[in-house]
N, C-alpha and C positions, 0 to 999 in steps of 0.2 A: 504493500500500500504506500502510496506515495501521499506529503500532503501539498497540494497544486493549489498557489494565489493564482485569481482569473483578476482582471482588470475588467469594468465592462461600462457603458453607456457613455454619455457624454459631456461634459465639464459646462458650466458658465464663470465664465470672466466679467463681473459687473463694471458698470462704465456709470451708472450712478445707483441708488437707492433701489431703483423700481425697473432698469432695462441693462441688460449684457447681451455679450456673446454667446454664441452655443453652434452646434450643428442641429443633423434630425436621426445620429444614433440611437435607435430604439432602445438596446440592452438586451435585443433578443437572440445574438449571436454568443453573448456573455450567457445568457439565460440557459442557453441548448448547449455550453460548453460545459458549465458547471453541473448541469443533470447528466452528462455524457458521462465526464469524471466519475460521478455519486454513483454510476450503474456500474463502471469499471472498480466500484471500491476505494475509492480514494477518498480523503479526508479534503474537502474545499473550502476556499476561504473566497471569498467575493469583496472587492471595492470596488464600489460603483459610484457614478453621479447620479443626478435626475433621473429617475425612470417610471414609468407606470406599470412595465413589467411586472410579475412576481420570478421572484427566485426560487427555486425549489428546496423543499422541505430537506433539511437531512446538509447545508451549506450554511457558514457563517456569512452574514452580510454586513459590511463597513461604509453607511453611506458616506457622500462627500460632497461638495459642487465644484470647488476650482481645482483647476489644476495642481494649484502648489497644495493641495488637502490631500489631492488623488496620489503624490510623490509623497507626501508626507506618512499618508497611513500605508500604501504598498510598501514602503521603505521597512514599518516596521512589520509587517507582516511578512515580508520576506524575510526577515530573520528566521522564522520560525517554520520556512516552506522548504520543501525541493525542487521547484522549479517554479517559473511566473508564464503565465498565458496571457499577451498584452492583448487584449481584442476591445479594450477603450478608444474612443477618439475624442481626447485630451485637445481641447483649446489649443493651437498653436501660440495664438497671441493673447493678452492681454493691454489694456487701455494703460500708459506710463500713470497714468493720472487718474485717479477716483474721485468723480466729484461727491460732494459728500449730500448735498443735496441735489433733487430730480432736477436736471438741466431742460431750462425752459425752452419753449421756441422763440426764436425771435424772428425769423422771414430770412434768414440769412444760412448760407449753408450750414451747417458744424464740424470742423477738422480734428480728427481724431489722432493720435497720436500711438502706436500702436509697439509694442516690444515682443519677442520671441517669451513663449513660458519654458520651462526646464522640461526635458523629453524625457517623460516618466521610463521607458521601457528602457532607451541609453543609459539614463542615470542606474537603474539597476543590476541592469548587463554587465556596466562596466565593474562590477563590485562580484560577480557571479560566483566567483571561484569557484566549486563541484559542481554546484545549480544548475539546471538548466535553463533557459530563456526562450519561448516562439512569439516572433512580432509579428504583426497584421499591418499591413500594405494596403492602404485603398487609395487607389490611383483612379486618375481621369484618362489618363496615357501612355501609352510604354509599360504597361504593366508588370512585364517580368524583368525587362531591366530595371527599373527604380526598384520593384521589391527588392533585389537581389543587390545594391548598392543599399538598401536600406539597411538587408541583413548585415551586409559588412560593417556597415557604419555603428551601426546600432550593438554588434557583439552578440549576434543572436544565433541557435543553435538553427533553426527550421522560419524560416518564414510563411505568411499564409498571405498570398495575393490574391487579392478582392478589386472589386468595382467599387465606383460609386453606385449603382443601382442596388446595392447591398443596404442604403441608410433608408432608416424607417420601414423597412421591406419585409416581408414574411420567407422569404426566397435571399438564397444564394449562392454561387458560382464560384470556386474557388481554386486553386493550386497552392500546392503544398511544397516549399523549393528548401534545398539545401545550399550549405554556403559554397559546394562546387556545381553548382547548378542545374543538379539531380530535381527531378519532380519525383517526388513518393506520393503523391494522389491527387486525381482532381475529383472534385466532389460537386455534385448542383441538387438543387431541390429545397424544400422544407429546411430552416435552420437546424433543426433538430436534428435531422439524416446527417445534413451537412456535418454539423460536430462531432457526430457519433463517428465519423470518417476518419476525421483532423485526432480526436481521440483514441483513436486507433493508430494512428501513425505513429504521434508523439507514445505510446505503449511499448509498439516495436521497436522504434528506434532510441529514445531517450529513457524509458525506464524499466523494460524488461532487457537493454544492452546490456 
């Protein structure tokens, strides 16, 4: 038995009081990973953002909203994992600047001012030592090349490249790449199938090796 952190849904970065940032990451990629795990016997731990999702019975769940909560709490729950599943999609950016009250309208554009957040799945990777690491790739373009520069970048044992048509979606489409550019599976259909795939890979190759 292995005990697997999944990362899953997706972050807001507030910009004031009442409006942020966000995608339309459902958490149901996160959702059909962590019951994939629980069928294979694994012990799961879930940090997630915003979600209307449920997570299934039998996983701990660690909510969050921003990113630096999402790096903060994974950080400490990796301590206590054998591997992280990043299938989050963490805010790239945040606003330099919070206003502290709701910014009004005035008739004039508004210029936002915008910084990179810390890359939850890098920042853990690089700390991995035995662990294992698989990152999620959703791309607009070039799909298998940026996943597989992500892998590298990132310090990750398996990549899992996705679409955009994957966010908010009951449906997804996936490949499964290693850091020499092996595909061990592609998998489409129901999130649930789908994971149950990805969770079978990551089996064979990372914790029954």
């Amino acid at each position: 038995m292995a005990r697997i952190l999944i990362t899953s849904g997706p972050t807001r970065q507030y910009l004031d009081p009442v409006r942020y940032l966000t995608n339309a990451s459902s958490g149901r990629m996160g959702a059909g990973l962590a019951a994939a795990a629980l069928e294979l016997g694994h012990e799961v731990m879930v940090v997630s953002g915003p979600v209307d999702v449920r997570y299934p019975d039998g996983c701990r769940v660690v909510p969050v909203v921003s990113t630096e909560e999402m790096l903060e709490a994974a950080r400490h729950e990796f301590d206590q994992a054998d591997g992280l599943i990043g299938a989050a999609a963490p805010c790239d950016y945040r606003p330099k600047l919070v206003a502290e009250q709701k910014i009004a309208k005035t008739g004039e554009p508004l210029e936002l001012r915008l910084v990179e957040t810390e890359d939850v799945v890098a920042t853990l990777a690089a700390d991995k030592g035995r662990r294992w690491v698989v990152g999620f790739a959703l791309e607009t373009e070039d799909h298998r090349l940026r996943a597989l520069a992500k892998l590298e970048r990132k310090h990750c044992d398996l990549m899992v490249s996705n679409g955009a048509e994957a966010m908010h979606a009951h449906t997804n489409d996936v490949e499964v790449l290693t850091p020499d550019g092996q595909t061990l599976g592609q998998f489409a259909g129901p999130k649930a199938d789908v994971a149950r795939g990805i969770l079978g890979v990551i089996q064979d190759r990372l914790i029954d090796a």
